[in-house]
C-alpha positions in Angstrom: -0.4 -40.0 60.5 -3.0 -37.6 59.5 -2.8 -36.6 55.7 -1.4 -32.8 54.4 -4.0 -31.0 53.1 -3.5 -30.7 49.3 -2.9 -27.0 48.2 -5.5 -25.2 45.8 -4.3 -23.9 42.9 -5.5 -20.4 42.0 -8.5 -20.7 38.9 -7.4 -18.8 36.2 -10.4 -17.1 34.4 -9.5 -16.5 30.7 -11.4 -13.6 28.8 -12.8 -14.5 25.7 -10.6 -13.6 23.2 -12.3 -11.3 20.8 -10.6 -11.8 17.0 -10.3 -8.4 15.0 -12.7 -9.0 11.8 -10.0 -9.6 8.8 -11.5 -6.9 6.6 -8.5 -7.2 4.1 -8.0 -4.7 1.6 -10.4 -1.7 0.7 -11.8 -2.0 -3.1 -9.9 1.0 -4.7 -7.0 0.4 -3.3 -5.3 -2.2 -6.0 -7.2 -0.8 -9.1 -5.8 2.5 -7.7 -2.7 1.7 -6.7 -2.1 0.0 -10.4 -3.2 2.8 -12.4 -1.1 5.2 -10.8 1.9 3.1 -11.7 0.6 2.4 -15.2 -0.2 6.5 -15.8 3.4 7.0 -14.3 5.3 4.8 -16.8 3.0 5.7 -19.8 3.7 9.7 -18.9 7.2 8.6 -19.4 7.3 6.7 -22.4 5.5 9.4 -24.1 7.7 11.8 -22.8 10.6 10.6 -24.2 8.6 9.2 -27.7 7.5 13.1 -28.5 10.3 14.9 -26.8 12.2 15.3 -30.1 9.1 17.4 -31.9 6.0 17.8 -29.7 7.5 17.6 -26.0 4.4 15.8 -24.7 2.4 15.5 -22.1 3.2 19.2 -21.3 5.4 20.8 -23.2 6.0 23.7 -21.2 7.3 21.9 -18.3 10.1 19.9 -20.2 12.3 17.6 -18.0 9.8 18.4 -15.0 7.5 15.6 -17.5 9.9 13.1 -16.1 9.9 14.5 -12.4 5.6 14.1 -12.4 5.8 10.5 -14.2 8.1 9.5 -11.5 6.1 10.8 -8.7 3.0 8.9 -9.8 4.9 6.2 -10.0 6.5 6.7 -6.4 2.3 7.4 -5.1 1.1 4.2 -6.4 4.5 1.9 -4.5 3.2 4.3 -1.6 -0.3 2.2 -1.8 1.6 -0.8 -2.0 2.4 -0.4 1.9 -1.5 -0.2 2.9 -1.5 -3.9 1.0 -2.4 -6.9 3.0 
């Protein structure tokens, strides 16, 4: 009895997988990032130490101290997204 002929799998080629370079994080980011949350909380805490007498760090603006103090801290958890 004559024998079947075997059947060829197709040859699958594989592309060389190219790997993305891990650059990680740019350098200002994290001193950045920190220092906008540190000048946030320190506008605040002055805020309220001098808002009995001198109304610092701008007087004229009164409660709108609080408003800029919480949006520098809000821009530096904004960097914390771009983290890796």
């Amino acid at each position: 009895m004559p024998e079947s002929k075997s059947r060829k799998k197709p040859v699958k080629v594989k592309a060389p997988q190219v790997k993305k370079p891990d650059t990680g994080n740019p350098r200002w980011l994290v001193p950045t990032m920190l220092s906008l949350m540190l000048l946030g909380l320190a506008w605040i805490v002055i805020f309220y130490l001098t808002s009995s007498g001198l109304g610092l760090p701008i007087p004229a603006i009164h409660q709108w101290n609080l408003a800029i103090g919480f949006a520098l801290i809000i821009a530096g958890f904004v960097l914390t997204t771009r983290w890796k």
